[in-house]
PDB file of N, CA, C and O in Angstrom:
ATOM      1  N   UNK A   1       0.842  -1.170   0.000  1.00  0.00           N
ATOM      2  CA  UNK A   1       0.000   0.000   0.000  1.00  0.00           C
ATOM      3  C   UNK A   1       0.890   1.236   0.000  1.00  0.00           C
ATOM      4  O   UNK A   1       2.033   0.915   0.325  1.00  0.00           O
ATOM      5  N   UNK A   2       0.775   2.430  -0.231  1.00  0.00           N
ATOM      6  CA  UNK A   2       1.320   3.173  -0.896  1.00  0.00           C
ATOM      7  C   UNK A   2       0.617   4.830   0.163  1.00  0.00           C
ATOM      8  O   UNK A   2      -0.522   5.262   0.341  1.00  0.00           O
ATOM      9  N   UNK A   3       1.733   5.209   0.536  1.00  0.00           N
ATOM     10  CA  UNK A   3       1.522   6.836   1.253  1.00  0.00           C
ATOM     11  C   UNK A   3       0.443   7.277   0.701  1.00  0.00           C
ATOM     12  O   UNK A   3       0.284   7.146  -0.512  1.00  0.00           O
ATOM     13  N   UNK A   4      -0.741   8.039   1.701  1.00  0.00           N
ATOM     14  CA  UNK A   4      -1.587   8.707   0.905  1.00  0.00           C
ATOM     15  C   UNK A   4      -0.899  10.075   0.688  1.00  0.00           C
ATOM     16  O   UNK A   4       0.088  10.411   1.344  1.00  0.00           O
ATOM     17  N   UNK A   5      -1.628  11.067  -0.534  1.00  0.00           N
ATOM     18  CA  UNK A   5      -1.283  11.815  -0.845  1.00  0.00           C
ATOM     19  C   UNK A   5      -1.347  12.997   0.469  1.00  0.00           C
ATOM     20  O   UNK A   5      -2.081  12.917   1.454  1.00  0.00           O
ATOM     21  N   UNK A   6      -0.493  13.944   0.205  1.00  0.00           N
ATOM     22  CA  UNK A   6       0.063  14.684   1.466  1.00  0.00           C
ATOM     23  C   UNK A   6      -1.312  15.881   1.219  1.00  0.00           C
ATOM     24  O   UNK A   6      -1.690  16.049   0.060  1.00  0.00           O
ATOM     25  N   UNK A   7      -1.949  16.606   2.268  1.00  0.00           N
ATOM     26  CA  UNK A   7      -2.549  17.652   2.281  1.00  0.00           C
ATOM     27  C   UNK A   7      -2.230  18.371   1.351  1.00  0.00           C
ATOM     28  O   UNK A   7      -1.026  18.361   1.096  1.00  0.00           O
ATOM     29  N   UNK A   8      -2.978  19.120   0.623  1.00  0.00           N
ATOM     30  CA  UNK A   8      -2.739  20.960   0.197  1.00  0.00           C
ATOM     31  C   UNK A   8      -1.965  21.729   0.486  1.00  0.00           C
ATOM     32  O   UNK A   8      -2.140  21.803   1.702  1.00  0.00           O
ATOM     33  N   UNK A   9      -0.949  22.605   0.170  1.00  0.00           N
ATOM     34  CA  UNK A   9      -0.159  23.496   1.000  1.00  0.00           C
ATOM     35  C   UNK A   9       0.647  22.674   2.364  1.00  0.00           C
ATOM     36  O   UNK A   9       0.967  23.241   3.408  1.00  0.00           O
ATOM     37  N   UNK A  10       0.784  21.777   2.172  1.00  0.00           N
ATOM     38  CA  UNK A  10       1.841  21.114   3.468  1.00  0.00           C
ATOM     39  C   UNK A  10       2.369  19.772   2.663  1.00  0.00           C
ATOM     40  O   UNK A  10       1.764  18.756   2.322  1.00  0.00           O
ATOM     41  N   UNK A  11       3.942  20.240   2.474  1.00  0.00           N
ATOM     42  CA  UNK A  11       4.959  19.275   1.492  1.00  0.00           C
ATOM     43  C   UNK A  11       4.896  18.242   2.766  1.00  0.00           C
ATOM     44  O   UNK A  11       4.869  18.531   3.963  1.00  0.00           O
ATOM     45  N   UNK A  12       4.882  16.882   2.111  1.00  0.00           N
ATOM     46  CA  UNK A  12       4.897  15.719   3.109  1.00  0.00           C
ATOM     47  C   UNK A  12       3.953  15.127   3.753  1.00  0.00           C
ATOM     48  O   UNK A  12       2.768  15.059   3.426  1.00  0.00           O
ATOM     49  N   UNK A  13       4.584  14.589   4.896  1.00  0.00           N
ATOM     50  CA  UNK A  13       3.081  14.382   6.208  1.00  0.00           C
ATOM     51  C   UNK A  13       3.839  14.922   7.439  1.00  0.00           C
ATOM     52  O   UNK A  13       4.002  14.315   8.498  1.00  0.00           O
ATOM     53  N   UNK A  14       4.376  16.440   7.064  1.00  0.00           N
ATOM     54  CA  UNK A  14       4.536  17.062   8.449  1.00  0.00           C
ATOM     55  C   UNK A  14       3.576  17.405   9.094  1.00  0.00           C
ATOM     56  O   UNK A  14       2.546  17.421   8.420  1.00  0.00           O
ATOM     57  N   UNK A  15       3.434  17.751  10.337  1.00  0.00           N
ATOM     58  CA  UNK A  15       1.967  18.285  10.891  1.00  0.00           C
ATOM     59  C   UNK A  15       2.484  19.175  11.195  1.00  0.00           C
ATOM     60  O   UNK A  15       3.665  19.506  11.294  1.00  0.00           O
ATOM     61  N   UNK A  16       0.964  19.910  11.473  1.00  0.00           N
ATOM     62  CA  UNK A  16       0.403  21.628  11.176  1.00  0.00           C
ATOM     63  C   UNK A  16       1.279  21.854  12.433  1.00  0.00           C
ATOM     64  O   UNK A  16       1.373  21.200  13.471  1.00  0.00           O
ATOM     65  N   UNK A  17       2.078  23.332  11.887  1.00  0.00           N
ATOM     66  CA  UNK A  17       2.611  23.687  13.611  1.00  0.00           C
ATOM     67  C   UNK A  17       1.518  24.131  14.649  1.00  0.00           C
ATOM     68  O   UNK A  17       0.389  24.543  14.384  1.00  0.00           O
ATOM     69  N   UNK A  18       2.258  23.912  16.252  1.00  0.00           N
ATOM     70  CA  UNK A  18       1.791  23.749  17.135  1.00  0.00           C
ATOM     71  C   UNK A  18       0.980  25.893  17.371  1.00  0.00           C
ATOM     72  O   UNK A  18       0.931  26.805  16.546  1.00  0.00           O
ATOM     73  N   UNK A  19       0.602  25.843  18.614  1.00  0.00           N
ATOM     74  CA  UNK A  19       0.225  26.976  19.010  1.00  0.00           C
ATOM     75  C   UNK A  19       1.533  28.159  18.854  1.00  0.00           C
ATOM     76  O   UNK A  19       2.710  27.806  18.928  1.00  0.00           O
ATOM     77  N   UNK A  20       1.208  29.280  18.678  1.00  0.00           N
ATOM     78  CA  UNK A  20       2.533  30.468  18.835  1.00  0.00           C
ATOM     79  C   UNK A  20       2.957  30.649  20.077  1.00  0.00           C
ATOM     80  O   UNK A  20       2.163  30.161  20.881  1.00  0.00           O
ATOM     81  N   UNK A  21       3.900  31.158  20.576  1.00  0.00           N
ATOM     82  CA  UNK A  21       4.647  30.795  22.394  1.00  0.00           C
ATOM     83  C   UNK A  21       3.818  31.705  22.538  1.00  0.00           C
ATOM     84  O   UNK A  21       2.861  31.383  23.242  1.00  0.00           O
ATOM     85  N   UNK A  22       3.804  33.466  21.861  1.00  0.00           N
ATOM     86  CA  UNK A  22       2.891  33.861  22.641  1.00  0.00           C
ATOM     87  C   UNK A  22       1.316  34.053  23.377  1.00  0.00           C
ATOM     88  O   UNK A  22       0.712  34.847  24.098  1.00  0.00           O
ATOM     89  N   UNK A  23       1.127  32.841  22.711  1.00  0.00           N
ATOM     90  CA  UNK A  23      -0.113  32.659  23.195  1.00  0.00           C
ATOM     91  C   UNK A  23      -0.627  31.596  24.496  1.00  0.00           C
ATOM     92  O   UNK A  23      -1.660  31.452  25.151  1.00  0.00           O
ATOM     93  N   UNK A  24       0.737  30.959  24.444  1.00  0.00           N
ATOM     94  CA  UNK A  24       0.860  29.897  25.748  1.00  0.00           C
ATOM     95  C   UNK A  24       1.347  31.221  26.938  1.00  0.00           C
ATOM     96  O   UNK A  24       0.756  31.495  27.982  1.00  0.00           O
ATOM     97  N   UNK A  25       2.315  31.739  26.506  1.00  0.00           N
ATOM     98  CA  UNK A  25       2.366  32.397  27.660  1.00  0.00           C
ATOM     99  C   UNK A  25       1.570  33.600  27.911  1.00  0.00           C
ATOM    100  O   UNK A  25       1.896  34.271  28.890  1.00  0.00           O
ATOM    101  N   UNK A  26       0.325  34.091  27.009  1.00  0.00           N
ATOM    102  CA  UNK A  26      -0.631  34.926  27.739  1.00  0.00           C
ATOM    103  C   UNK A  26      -1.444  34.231  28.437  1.00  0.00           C
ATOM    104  O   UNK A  26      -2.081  34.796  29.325  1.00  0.00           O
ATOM    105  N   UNK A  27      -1.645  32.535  28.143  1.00  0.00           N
ATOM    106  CA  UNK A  27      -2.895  31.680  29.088  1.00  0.00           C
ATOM    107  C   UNK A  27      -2.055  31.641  30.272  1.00  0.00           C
ATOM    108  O   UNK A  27      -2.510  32.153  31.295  1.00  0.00           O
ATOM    109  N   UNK A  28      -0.731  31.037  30.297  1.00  0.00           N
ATOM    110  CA  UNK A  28      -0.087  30.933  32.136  1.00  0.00           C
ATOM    111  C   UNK A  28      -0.263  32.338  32.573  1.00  0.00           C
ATOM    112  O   UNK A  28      -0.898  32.263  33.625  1.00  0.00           O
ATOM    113  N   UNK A  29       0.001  33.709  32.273  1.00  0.00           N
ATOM    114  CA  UNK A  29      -0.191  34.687  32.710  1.00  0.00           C
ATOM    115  C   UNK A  29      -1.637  34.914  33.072  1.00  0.00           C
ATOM    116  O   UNK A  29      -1.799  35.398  34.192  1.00  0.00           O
ATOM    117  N   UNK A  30      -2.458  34.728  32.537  1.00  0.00           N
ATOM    118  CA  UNK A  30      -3.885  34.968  33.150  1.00  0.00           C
ATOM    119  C   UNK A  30      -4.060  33.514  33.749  1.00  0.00           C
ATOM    120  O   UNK A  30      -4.829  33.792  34.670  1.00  0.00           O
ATOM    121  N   UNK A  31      -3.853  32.102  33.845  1.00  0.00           N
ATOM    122  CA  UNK A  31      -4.152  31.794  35.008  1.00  0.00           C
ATOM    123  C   UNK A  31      -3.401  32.172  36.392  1.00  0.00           C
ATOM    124  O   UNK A  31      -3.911  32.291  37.506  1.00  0.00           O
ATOM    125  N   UNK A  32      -1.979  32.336  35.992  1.00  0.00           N
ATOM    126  CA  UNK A  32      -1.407  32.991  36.857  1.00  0.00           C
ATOM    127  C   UNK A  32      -2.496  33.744  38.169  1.00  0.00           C
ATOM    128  O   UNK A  32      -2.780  33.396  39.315  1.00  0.00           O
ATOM    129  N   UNK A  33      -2.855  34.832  37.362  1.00  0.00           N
ATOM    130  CA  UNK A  33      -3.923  36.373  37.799  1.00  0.00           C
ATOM    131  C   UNK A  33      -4.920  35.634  38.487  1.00  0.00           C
ATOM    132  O   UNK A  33      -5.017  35.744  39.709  1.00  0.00           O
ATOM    133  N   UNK A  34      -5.632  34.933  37.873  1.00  0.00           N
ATOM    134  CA  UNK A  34      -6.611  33.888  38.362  1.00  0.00           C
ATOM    135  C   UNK A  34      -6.685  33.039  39.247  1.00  0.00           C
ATOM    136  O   UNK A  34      -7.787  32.560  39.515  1.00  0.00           O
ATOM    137  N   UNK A  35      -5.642  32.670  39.865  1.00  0.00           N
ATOM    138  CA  UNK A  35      -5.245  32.175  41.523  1.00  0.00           C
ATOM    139  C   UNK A  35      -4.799  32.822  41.931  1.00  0.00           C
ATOM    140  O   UNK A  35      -4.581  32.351  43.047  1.00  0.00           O
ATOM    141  N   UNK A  36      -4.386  33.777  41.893  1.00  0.00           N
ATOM    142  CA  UNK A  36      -3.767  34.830  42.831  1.00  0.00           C
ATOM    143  C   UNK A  36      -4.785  35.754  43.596  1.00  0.00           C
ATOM    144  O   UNK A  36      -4.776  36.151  44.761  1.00  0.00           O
ATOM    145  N   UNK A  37      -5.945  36.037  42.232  1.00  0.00           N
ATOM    146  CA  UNK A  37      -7.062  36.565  43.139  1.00  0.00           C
ATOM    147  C   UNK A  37      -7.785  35.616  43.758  1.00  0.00           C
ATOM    148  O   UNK A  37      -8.440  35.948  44.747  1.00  0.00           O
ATOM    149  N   UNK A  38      -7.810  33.964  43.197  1.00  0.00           N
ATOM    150  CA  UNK A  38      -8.415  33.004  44.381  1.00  0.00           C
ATOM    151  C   UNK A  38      -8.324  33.060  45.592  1.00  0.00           C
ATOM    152  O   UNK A  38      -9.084  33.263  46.540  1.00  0.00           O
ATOM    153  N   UNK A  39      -6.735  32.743  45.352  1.00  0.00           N
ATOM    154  CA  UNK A  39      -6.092  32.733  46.723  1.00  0.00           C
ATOM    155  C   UNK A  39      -5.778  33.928  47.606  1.00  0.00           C
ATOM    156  O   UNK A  39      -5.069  33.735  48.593  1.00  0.00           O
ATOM    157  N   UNK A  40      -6.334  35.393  47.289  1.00  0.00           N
ATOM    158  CA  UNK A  40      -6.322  36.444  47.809  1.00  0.00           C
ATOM    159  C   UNK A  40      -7.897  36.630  48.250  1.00  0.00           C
ATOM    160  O   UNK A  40      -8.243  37.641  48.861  1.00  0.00           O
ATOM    161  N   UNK A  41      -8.693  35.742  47.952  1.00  0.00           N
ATOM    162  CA  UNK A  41     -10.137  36.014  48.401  1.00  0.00           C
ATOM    163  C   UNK A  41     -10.302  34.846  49.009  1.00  0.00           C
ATOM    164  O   UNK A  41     -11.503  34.737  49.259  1.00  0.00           O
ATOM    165  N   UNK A  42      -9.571  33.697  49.464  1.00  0.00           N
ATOM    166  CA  UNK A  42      -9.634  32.645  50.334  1.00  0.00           C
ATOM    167  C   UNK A  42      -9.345  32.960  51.100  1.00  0.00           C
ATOM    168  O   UNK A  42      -9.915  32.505  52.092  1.00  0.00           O
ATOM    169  N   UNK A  43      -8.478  33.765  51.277  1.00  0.00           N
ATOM    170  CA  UNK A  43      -7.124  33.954  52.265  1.00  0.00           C
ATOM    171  C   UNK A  43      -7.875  35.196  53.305  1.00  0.00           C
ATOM    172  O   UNK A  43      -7.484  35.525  54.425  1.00  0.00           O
ATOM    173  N   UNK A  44      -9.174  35.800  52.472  1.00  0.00           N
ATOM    174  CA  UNK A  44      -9.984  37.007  53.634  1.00  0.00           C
ATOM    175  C   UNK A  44      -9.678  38.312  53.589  1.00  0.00           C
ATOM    176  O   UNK A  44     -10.330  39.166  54.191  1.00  0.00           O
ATOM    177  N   UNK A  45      -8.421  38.610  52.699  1.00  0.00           N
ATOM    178  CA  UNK A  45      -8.368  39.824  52.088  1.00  0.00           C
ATOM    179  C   UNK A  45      -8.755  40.528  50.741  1.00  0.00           C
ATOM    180  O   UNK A  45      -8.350  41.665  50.498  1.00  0.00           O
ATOM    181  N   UNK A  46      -9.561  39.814  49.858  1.00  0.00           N
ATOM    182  CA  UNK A  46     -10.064  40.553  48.790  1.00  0.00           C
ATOM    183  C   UNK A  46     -11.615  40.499  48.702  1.00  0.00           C
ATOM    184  O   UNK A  46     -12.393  39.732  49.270  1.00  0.00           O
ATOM    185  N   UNK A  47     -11.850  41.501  47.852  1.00  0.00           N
ATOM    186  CA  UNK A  47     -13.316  41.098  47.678  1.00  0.00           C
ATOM    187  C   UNK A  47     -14.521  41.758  49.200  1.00  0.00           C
ATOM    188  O   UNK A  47     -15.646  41.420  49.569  1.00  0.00           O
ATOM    189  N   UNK A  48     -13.607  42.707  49.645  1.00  0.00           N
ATOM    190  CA  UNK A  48     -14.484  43.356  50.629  1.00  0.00           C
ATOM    191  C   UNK A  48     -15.197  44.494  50.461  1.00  0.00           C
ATOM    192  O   UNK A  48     -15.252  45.090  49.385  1.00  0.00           O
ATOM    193  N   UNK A  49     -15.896  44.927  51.718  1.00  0.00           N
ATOM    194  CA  UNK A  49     -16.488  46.130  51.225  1.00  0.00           C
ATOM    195  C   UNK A  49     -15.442  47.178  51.306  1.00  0.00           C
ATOM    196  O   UNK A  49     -14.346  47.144  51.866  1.00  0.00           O
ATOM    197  N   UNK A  50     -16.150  48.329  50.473  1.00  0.00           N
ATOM    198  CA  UNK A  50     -15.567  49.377  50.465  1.00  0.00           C
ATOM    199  C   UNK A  50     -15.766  50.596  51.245  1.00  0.00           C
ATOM    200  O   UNK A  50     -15.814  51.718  50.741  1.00  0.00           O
ATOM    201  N   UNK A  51     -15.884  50.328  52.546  1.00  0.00           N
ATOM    202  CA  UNK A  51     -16.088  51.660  53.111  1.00  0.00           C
ATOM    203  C   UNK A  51     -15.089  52.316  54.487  1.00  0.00           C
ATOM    204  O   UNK A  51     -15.306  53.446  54.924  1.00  0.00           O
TER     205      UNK A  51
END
């Protein structure tokens, strides 16, 4: 049996590149943000009133 023919616009059977870095590192940066205010409103200091 015999290679199937390779996709359109992609020489071979390389695969499609992965995600761009900067986009992995804007998701760790906002989960980052995202436990920090967890753990700043577990912890009894955020998220209070304002007066």
């Amino acid at each position: 049996m015999t290679d199937p023919t390779p996709a359109p616009g992609r020489p071979g059977n390389q695969p499609a590149p992965g995600r761009p870095r900067w986009v992995n590192v804007f998701a760790i940066v906002v989960i980052a943000l995202i436990l920090a205010v967890v753990i700043v409103h577990l912890a009894g200091g955020g998220m209070g009133g304002h007066s």
